[in-house]
PLY file of the C-alpha trace (Angstrom):
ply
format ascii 1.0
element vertex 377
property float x
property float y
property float z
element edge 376
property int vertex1
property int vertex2
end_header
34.42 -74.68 -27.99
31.43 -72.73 -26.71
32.92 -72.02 -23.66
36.77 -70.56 -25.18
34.26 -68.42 -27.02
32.41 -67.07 -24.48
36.21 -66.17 -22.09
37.21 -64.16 -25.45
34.35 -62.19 -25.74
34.03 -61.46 -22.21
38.36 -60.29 -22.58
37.87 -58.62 -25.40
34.99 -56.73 -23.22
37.18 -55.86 -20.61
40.21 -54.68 -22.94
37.43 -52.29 -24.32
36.17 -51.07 -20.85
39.95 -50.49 -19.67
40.78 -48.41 -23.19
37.28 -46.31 -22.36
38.96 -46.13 -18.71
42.19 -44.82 -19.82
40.34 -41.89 -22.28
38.23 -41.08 -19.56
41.35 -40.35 -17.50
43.14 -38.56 -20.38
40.00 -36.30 -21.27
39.68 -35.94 -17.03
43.66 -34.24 -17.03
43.01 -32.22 -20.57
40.05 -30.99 -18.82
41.92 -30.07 -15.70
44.62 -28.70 -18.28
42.01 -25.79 -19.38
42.52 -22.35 -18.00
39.27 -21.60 -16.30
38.34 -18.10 -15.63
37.62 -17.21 -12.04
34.88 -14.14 -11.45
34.41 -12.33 -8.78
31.23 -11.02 -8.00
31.47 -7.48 -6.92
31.35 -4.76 -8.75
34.92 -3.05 -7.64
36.58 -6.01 -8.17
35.12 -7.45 -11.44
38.19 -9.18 -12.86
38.96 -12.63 -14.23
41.98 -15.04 -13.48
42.49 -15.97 -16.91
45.61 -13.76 -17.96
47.65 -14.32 -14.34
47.24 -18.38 -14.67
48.56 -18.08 -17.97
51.69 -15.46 -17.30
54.16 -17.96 -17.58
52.76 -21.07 -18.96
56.69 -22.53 -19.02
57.11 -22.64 -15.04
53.32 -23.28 -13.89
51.92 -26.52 -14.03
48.86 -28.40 -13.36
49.24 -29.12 -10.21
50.05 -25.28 -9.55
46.90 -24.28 -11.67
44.03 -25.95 -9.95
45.43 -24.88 -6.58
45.18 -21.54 -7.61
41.62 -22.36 -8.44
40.61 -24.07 -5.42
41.52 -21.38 -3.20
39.56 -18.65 -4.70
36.87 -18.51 -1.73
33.50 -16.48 -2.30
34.09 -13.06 -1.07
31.88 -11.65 1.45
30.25 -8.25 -0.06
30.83 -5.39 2.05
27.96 -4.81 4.06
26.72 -2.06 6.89
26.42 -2.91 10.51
23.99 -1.47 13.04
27.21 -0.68 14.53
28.36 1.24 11.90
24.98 2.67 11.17
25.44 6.76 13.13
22.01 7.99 14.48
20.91 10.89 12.92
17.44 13.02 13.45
15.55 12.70 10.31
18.00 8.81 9.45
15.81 5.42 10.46
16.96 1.57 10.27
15.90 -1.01 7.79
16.88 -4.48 8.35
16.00 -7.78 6.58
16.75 -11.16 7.80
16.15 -14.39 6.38
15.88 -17.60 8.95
13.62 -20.08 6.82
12.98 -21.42 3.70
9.23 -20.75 4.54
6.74 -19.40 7.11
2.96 -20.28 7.46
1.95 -17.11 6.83
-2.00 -18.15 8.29
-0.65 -19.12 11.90
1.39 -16.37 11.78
-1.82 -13.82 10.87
-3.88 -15.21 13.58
-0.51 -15.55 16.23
-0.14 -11.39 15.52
-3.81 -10.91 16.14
-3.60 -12.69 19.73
-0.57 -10.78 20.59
-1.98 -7.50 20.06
0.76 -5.41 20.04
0.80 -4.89 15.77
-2.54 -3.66 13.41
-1.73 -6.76 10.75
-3.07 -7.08 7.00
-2.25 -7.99 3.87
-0.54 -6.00 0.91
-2.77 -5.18 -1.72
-4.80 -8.51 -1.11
-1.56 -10.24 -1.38
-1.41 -13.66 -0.14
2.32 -13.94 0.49
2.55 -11.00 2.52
2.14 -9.52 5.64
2.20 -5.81 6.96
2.60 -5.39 10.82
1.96 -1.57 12.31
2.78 -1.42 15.69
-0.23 -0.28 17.69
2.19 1.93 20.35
4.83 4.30 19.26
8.09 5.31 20.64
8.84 8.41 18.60
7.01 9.90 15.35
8.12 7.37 13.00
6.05 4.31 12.39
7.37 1.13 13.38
6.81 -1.42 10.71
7.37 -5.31 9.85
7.10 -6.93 6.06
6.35 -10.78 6.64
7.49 -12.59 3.17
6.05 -16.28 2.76
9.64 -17.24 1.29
10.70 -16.92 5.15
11.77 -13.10 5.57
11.11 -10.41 7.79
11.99 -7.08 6.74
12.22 -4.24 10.05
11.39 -0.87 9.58
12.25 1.60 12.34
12.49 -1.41 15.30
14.85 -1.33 17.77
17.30 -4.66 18.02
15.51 -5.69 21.23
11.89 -5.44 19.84
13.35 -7.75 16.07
14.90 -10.18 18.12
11.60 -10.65 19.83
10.08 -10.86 17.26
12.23 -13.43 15.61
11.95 -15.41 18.14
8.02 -15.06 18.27
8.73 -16.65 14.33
10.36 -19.89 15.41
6.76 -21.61 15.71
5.60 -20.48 11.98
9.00 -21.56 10.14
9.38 -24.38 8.10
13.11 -25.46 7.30
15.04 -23.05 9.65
18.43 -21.64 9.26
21.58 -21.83 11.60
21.43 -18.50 14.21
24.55 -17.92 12.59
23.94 -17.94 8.94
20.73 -15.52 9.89
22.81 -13.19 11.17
25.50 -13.49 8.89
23.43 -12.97 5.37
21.08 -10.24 6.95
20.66 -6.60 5.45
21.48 -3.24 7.00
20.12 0.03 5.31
19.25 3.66 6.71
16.33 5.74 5.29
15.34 9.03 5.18
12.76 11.35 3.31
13.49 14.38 0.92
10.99 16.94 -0.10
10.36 16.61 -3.87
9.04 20.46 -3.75
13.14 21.45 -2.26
14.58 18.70 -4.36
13.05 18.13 -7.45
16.07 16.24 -8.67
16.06 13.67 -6.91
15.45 11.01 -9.15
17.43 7.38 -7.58
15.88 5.55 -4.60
19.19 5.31 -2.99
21.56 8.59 -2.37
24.84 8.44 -2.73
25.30 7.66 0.69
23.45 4.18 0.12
20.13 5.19 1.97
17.06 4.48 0.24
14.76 8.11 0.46
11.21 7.88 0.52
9.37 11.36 -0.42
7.53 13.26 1.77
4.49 14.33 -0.53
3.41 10.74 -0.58
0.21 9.88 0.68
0.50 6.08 0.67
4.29 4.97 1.37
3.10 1.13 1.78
3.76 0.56 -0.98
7.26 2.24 -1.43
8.29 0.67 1.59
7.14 -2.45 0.23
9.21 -2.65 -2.85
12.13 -1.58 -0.83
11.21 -4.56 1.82
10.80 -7.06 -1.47
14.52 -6.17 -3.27
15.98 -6.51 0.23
14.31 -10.01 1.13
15.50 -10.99 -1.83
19.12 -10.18 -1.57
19.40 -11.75 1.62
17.39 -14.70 0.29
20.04 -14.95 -1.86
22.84 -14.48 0.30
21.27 -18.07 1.96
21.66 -20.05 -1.23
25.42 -18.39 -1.89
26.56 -19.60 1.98
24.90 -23.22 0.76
26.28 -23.13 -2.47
30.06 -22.22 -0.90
29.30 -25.29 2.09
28.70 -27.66 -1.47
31.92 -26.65 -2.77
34.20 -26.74 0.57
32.40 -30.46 0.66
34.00 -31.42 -2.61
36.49 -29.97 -2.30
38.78 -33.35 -1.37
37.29 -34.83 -4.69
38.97 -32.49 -7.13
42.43 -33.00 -4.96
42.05 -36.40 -5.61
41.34 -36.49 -9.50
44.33 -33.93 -9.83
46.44 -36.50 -7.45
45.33 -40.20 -9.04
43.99 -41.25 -5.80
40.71 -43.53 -5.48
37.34 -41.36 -5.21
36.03 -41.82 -1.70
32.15 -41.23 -2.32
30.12 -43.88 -3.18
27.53 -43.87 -6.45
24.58 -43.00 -3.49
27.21 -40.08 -2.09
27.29 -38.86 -5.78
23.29 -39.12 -6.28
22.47 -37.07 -3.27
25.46 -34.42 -3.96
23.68 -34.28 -7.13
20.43 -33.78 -5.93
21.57 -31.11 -3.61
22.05 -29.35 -6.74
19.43 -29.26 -8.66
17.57 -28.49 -5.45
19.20 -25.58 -5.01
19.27 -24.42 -8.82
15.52 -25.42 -8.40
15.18 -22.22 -5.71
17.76 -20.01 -7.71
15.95 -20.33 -10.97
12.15 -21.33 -10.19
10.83 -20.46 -6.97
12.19 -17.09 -6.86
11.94 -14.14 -8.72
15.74 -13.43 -8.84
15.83 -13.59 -12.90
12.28 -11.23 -13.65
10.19 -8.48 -12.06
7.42 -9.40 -10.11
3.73 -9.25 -11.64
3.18 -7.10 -8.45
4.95 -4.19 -10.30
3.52 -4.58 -13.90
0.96 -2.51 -13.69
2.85 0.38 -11.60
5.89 1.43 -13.55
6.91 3.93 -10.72
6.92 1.06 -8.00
8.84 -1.41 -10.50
11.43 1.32 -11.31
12.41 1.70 -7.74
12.38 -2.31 -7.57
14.96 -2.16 -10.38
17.12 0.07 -8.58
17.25 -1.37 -5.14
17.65 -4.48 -6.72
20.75 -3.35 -9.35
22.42 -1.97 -5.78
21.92 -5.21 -3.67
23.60 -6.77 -7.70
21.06 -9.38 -7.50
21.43 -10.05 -11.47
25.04 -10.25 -11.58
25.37 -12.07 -8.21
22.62 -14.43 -9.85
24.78 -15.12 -12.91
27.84 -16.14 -11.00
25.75 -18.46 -8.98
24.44 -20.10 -11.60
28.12 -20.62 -13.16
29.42 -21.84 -10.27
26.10 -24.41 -10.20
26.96 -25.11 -13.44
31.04 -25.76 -13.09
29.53 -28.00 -9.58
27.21 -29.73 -12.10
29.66 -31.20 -14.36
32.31 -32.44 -11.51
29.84 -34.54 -10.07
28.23 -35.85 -13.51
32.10 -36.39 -14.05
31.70 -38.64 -10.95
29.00 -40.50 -11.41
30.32 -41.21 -14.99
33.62 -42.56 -13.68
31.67 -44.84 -10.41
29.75 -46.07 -12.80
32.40 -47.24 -15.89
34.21 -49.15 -12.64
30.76 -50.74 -11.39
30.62 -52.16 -15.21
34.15 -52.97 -15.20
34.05 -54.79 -11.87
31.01 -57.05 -13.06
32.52 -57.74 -16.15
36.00 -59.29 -14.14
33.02 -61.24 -11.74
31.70 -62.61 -15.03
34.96 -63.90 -16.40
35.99 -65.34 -12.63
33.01 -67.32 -13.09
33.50 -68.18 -16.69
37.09 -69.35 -15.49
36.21 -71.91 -12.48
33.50 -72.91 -15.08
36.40 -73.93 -17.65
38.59 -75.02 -14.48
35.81 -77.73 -13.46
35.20 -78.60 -17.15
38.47 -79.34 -17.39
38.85 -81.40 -14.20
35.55 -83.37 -15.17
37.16 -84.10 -18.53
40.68 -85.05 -17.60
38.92 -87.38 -14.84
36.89 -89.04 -17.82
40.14 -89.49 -19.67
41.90 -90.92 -16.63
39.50 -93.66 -16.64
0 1
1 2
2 3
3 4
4 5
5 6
6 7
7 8
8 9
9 10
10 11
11 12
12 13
13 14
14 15
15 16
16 17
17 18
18 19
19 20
20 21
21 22
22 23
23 24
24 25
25 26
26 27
27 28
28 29
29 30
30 31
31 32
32 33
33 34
34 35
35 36
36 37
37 38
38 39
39 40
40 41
41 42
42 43
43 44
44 45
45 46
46 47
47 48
48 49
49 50
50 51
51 52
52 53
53 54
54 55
55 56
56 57
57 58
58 59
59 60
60 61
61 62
62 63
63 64
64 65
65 66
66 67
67 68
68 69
69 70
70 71
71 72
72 73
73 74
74 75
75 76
76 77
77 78
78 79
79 80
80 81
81 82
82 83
83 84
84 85
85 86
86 87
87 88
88 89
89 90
90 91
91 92
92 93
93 94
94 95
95 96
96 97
97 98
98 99
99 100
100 101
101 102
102 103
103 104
104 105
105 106
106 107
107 108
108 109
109 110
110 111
111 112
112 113
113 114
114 115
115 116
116 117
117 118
118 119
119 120
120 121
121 122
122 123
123 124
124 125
125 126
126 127
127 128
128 129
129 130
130 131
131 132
132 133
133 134
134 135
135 136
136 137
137 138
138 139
139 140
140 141
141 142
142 143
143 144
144 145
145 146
146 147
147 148
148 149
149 150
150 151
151 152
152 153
153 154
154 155
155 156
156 157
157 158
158 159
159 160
160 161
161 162
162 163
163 164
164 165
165 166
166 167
167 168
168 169
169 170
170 171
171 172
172 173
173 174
174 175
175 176
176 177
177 178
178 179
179 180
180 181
181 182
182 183
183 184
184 185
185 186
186 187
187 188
188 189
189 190
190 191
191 192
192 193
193 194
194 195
195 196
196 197
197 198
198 199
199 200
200 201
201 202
202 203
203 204
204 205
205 206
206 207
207 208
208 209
209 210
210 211
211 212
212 213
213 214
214 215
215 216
216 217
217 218
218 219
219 220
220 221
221 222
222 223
223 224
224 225
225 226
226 227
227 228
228 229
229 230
230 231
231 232
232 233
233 234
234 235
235 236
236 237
237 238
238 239
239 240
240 241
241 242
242 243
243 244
244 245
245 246
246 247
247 248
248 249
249 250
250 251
251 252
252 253
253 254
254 255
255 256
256 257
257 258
258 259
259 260
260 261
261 262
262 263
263 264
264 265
265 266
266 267
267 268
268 269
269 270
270 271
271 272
272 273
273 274
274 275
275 276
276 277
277 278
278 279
279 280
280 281
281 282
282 283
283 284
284 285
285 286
286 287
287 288
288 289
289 290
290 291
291 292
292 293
293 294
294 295
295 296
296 297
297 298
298 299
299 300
300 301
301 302
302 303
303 304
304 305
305 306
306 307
307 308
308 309
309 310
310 311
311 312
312 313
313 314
314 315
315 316
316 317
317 318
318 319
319 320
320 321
321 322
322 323
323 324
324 325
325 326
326 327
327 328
328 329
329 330
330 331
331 332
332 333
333 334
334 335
335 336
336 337
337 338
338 339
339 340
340 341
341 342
342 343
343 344
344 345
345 346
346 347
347 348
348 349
349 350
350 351
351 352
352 353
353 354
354 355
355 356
356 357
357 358
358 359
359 360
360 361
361 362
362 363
363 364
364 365
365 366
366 367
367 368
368 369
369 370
370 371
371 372
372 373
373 374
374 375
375 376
């Protein structure tokens, strides 16, 4: 008696596991149903999807939606080249790479000092940053390197021989490195020049109309200025890093949404899910936390002229609104793969609960034996 108990509770389990199954699957293809806006982050082409998925609702259907969503790639924000850069008297380069997520900023102090070729200190006592003068000049202009601890160099006035020396003089002080390729890929191009505030006192933006930054000429001290230019540019390549990642992530997954929208079985594993989540949340962790993408830095608090032209360089690199997407799209990432591991994990419970009543059954199949064989004899 105990044991026809025990089979119909353990049924009545599984009926209730397979009617959670089948909701999960019905709330999985309303969710896919959903017309999700796509943004794109630039500022020429700030649009959203929403009104051409649902032009004719009659003739497009689900299948036709998410492929129209899956093919929306991240597009690649218009950048200058050194190629494209013309060389002007009075017009200087600006570049800022990023090759690791971190540089040991006290080797790299004392690996400077042996080289002797730049005068090296710190900004305004600032441990996560390094100022390299070189020692020799090539024409009137200094030649200048920003050393960031969040692994970026910013160049001022240095030829593309002498940076990729000097990149390559980094290698032993990085921690993490990027690919050669994404370095190159995510870096920054600008030109600068200086105006004369006494010939153009209306000059009030950081960057001309041309996209230059302009430094005055009155200034006494343009560390500083060439400092908060070198910290809005290391972090909109620093960003550009975690975008590239973020893109990789969803070119990875890619397969898994084709095979919710198709029925198939999901190929990754519970562990595949737990690292792909991790990789997440590890990169929201650098978006969010360890940078200072979403407020000013307490550098500038005290200087509102220096965190004015922060603002600026930073609203033309659109670190905010390039931010925001990021995090949407982190977001959107987020909830596929909780999606997965909520789906792995209803089969793991599933496929004990059919072990259990297997067991259950060749229990009852050898009780049954045992007693027919006592009522044989």
């Amino acid at each position: 008696m105990n044991i026809g108990k025990r089979v119909s509770f353990c049924v009545i389990n599984v009926l209730k596991c397979n009617r959670q199954f089948s909701q999960l699957n019905k709330w999985n293809l309303n969710l896919l149903d959903k017309t999700v806006p796509v943004y794109i982050a630039h500022s020429k082409y700030n649009f959203s999807s929403t009104a051409s998925l649902c032009a004719s609702p009659k003739t497009l259907n689900i299948h036709d939606t998410v492929s129209s969503i899956q093919v929306k790639k991240r597009l690649v924000r218009k950048k200058k080249t050194l190629e494209e850069e013309e060389k002007k008297p009075g017009i200087y380069n600006v570049i800022a790479f990023a090759t690791a997520e971190e540089y040991n900023l006290e080797n790299l102090f004392d690996g400077l000092q042996k080289q002797n070729l730049y005068d090296v200190k710190r900004i305004d006592n600032n441990s996560d940053v390094l100022h390299a003068t070189a020692k020799y000049k090539v024409d009137k202009e200094q030649r200048e390197i920003f050393f960031f601890r969040d692994g970026s160099v910013v160049f001022w006035n240095i030829t593309d021989l002498e940076s990729s020396n000097v990149l390559k003089f980094l290698r032993q002080f990085q921690e993490d490195s990027y690919s050669e390729r994404l370095v190159q890929s995510e870096s920054e191009v600008m030109n600068y020049k200086y105006f004369d505030p006494k010939s153009q006192p209306s000059q009030l933006s950081c960057v001309d109309k041309d996209g230059d930054f302009v430094l005055p000429l009155t200034e006494t001290n343009l560390i500083l200025q060439k400092f908060t230019f070198s910290n809005a540019m290391m972090l909109s390549v620093k960003l550009g890093i975690w975008e590239s990642s973020l893109e990789k992530f969803i070119d990875e997954i890619e397969f898994v949404t084709n095979d919710l929208k198709n029925g198939k079985t999901i190929k990754l594993s519970r562990q595949d899910v737990l690292k792909k989540h991790g990789e997440l949340f590890v990169l929201r962790h650098y978006l969010n936390l360890s940078s200072d993408v979403l407020d000013t830095p307490d550098f500038y608090w005290d200087n509102e002229q220096l965190e004015n032209m922060y603002n600026q360089v930073c609203s033309y690199f659109c670190i905010n609104k390039r931010t925001k997407v990021m995090n949407e799209k982190i977001n959107h990432c987020v909830a596929l793969i909780e999606l997965l591991s909520s789906h792995l994990g209803d089969k793991h419970h599933i496929r004990l609960e059919w072990m259990i009543i297997a067991l259950i059954t060749v229990e009852v199949v050898f009780e049954t034996i045992h007693y027919i064989d006592r009522y044989m004899n």
